[in-house]
C-alpha positions in Angstrom: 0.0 0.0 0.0 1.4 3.5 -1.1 1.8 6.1 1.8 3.8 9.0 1.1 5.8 8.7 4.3 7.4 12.2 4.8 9.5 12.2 8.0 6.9 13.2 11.5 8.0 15.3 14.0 6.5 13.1 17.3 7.0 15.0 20.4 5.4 17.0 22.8 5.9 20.9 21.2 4.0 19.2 18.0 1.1 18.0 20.0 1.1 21.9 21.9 1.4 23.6 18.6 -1.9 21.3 17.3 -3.8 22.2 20.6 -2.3 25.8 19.6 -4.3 25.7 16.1 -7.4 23.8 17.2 -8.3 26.5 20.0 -6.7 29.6 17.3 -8.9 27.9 14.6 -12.2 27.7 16.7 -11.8 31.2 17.1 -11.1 31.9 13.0 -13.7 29.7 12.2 -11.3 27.5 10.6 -8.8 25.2 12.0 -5.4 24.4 9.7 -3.1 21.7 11.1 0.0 20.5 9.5 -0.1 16.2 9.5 2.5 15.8 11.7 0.0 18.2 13.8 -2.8 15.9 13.4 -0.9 12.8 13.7 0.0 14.0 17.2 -3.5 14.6 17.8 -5.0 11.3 16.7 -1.6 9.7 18.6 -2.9 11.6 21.5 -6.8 10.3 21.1 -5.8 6.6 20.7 -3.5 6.6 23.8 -6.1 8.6 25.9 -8.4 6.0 24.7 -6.8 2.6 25.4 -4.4 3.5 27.9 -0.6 3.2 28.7 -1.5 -0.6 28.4 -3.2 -0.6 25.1 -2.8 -2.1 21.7 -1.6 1.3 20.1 2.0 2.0 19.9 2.1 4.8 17.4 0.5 6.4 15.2 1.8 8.4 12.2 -0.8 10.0 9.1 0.2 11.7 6.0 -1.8 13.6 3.6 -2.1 14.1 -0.1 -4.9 16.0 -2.1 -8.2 14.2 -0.6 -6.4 11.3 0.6 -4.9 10.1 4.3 -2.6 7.2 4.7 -2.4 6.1 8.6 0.2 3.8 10.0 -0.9 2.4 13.6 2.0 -0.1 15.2 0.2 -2.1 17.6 2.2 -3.4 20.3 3.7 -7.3 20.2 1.1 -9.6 21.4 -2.2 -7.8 19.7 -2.1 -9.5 17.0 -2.2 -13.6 18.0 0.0 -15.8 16.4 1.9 -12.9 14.5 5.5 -12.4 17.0 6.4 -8.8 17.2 5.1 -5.2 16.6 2.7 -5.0 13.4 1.9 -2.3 11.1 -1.6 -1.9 10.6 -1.9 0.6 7.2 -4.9 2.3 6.3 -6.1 4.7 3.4 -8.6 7.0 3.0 -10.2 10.0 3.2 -12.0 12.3 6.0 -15.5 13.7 6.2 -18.0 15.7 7.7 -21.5 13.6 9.5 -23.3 15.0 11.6 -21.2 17.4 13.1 -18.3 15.6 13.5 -15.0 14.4 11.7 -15.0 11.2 10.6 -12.6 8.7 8.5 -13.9 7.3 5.6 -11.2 4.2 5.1 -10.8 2.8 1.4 -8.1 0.5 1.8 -6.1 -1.6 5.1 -3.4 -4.2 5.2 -1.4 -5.9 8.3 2.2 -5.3 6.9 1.8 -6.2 3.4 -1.0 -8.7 3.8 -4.6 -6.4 2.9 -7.5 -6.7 5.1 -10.5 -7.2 2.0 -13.5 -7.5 4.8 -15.6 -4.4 4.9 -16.3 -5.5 8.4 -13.2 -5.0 9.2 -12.8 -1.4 7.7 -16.2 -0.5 9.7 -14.6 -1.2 12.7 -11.3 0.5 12.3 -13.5 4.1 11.0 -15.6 3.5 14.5 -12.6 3.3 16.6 -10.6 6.1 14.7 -13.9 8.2 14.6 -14.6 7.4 18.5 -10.7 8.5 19.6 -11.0 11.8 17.2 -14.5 12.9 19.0 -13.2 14.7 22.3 -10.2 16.6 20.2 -12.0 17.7 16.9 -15.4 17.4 17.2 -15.9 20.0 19.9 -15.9 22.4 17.6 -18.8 20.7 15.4 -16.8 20.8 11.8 -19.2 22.3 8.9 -16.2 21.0 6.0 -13.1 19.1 5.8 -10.1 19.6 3.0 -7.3 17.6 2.9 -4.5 18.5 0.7 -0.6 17.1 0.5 1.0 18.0 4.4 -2.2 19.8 6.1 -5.9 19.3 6.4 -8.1 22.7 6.9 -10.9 22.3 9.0 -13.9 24.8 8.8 -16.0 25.3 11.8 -18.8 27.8 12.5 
């Protein structure tokens, strides 16, 4: 699966300076973060979510025009029967429902092995779209655009 996979910055100033643009932007009426920005976000979401203890590791997202690539690592032992950390890619988009941000996955694989259930995909969008509610959705997005390196958000 293609994913652009421009180097993230992953530390604590990245996750300040999206907090930064989400409270600036809810002001503006619209909210601009960078991916690395966003990825520190949704890192931030999934941990909050499941714990020191859970099955997320990291997180990294990229975007191009209309599109998001993920990578989660889950943590050795999530997985049964497959030894080590795994990579866990997903592709897609993101869209406004009802208020809120929501994923709208195309594509996943475990490494290089695809995941072809839609089950499956439902699943991973209700998870993603669950950890994303407390951060993004506060601010009940009207329109998302995602274009390469940043997603604009616009908010009433």
């Amino acid at each position: 699966m293609y994913a652009p996979h421009r180097e993230l910055v992953s530390d604590t100033e990245t996750l300040r300076s999206a907090l930064l643009a989400l409270a600036e932007g809810d002001r503006a009426g619209q909210i601009v973060l960078r991916e690395d920005e966003f990825s520190a976000l949704l890192r931030a979401a999934l941990a909050n979510r499941t714990g020191d203890g859970g099955m997320v590791e990291d997180v990294e997202l990229w975007m191009e025009p209309d599109t998001i690539y993920l990578q989660i690592m889950l943590r050795e032992g999530t997985i049964p029967r497959i030894p080590g950390r795994v990579a866990l890619n997903l592709e897609g988009g993101l869209r406004t429902a009802d208020g809120r941000l929501v994923f709208d996955l195309s594509r996943a694989g475990v490494g290089v092995i695809p995941i072809l259930s839609p089950a499956v995909l439902d699943l991973l969008e209700t998870q993603l779209d669950f950890a994303m509610r407390r951060l993004v959705d506060r601010a009940s997005p009207l329109d998302v655009a995602v274009d390469s390196g940043q997603i604009t958000i616009a908010v009433p």
